[in-house]
VEXLOKOL-39903 format. One record per residue (C-alpha): residue number from 1; residue in one letter; x, y, z negated. Coordinates in Angstrom, 3 decimals. Layout:
N
<rec num="NUM" residuo="a" px="X" py="Y" pz="Z"/>
...
This chain:
92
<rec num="1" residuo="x" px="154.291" py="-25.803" pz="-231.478"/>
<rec num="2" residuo="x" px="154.747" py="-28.526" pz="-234.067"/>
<rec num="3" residuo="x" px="155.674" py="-28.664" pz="-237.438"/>
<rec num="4" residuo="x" px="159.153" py="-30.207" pz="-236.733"/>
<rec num="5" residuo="x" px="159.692" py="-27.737" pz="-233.492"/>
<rec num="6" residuo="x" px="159.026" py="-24.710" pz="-235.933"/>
<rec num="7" residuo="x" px="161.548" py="-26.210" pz="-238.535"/>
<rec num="8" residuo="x" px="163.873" py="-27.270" pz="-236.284"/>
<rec num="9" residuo="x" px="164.153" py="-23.998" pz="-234.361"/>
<rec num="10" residuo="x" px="164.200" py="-21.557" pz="-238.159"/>
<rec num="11" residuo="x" px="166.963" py="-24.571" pz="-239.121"/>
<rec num="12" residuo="x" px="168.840" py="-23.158" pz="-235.862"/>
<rec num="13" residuo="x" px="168.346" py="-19.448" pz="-236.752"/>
<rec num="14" residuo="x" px="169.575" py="-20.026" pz="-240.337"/>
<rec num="15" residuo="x" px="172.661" py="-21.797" pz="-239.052"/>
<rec num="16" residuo="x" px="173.867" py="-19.324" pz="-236.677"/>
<rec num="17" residuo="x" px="173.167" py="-16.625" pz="-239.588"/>
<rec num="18" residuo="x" px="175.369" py="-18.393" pz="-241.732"/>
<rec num="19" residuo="x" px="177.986" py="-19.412" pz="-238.549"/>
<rec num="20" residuo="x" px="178.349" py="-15.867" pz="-237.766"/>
<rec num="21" residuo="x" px="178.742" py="-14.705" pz="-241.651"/>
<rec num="22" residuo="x" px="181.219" py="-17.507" pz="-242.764"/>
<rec num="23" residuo="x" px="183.448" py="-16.565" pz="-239.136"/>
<rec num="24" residuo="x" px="182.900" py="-12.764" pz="-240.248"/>
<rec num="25" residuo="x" px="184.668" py="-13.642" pz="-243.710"/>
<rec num="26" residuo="x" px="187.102" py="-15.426" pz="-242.567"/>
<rec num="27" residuo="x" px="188.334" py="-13.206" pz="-239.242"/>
<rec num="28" residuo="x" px="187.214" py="-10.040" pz="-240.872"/>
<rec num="29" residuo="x" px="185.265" py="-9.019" pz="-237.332"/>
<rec num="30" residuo="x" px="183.117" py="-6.375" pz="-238.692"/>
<rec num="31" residuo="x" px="186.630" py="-4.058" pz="-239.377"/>
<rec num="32" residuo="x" px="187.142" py="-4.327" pz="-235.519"/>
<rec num="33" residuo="x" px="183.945" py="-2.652" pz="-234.776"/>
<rec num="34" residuo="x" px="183.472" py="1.045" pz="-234.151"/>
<rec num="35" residuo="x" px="181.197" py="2.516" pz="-236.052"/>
<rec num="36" residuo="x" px="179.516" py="4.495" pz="-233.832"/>
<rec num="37" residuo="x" px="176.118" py="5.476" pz="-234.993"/>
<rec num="38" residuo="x" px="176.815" py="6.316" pz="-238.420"/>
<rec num="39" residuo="x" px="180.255" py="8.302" pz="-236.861"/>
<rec num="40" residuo="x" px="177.670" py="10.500" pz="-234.714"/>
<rec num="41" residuo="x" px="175.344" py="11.083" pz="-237.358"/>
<rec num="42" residuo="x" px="178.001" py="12.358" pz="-239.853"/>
<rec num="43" residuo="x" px="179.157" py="14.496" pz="-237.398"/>
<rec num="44" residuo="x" px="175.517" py="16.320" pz="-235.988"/>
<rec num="45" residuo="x" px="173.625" py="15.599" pz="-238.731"/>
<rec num="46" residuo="x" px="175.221" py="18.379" pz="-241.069"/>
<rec num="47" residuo="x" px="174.963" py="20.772" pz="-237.485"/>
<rec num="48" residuo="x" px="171.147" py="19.833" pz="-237.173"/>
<rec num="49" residuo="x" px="170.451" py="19.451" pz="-240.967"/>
<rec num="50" residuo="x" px="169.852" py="23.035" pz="-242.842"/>
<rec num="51" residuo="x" px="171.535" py="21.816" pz="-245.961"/>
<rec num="52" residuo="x" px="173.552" py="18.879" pz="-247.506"/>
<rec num="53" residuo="x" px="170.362" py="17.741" pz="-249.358"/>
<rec num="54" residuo="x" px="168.279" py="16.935" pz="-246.307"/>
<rec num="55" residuo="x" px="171.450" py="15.374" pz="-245.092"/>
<rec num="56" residuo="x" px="171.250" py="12.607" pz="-248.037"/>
<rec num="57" residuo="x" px="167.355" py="12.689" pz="-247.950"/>
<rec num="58" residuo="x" px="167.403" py="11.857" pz="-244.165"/>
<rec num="59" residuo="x" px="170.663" py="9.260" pz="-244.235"/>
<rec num="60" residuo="x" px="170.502" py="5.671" pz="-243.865"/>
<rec num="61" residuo="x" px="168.900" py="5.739" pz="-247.826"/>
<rec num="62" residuo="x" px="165.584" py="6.409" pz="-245.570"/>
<rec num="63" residuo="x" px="166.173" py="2.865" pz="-243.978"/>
<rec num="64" residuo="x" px="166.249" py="1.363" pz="-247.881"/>
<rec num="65" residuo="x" px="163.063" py="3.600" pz="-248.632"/>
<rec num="66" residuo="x" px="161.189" py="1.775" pz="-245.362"/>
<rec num="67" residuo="x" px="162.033" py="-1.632" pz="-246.350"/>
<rec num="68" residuo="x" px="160.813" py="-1.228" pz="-250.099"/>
<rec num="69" residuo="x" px="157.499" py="0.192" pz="-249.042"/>
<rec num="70" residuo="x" px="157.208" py="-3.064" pz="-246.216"/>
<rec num="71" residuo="x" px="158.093" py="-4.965" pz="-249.314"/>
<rec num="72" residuo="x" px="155.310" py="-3.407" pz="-251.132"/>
<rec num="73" residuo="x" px="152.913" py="-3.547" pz="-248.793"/>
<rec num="74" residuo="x" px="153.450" py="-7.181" pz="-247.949"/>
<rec num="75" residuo="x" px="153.114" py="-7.911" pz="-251.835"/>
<rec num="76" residuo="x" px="149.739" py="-6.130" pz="-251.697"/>
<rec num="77" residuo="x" px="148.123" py="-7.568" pz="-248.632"/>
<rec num="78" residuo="x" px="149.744" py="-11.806" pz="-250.274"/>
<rec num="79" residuo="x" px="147.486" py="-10.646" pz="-253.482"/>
<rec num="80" residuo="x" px="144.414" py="-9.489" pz="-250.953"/>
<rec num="81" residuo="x" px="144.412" py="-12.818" pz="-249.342"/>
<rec num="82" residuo="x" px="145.198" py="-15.181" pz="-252.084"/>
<rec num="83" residuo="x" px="142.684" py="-13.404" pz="-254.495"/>
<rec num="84" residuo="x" px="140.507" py="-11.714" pz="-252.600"/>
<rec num="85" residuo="x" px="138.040" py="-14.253" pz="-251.322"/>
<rec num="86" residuo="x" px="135.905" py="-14.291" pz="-254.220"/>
<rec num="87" residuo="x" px="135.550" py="-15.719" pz="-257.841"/>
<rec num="88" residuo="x" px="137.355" py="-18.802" pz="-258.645"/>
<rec num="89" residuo="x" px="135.509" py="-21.337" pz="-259.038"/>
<rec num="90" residuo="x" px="132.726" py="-19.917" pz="-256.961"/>
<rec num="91" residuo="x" px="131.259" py="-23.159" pz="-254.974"/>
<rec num="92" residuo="x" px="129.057" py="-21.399" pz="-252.060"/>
């Protein structure tokens, strides 16, 4: 792929992102949908859950947890590879 292909086709992505957003503000579309995940997991998780504190513990909060330690992570393998190929300056 090209330079211009890849920037072309991330211009597309970001444009239907917004599209979708900007239609989603305006129409309000996301009160039409059922919400049918969280709905079911209200409803079993305090059957399957021995108390209310593994019920917050085990909520969507543990999506937020996964995405700060990918975040982390990430951060810590940009320093590996920017500083870990040796001293600066180092002219072998």
């Amino acid at each position: 792929m090209s330079n211009t292909t890849i920037r072309n086709l991330l211009a597309a992505i970001l444009t239907a992102i917004f599209s979708v957003t900007l239609f989603d503000a305006i129409y309000h579309i996301s009160d039409m949908i059922y919400p049918g995940v969280s709905l079911i997991y209200n409803t079993l998780g305090t059957k399957i859950a021995p108390n209310m504190v593994t019920v917050v513990i085990f909520d969507f909060r543990a999506y937020d947890t996964l995405g700060e330690s990918i975040i982390l992570l990430t951060a810590g393998l940009v320093v590996l590879l920017i500083f870990g190929r040796g001293l600066l300056g180092d002219k072998r």
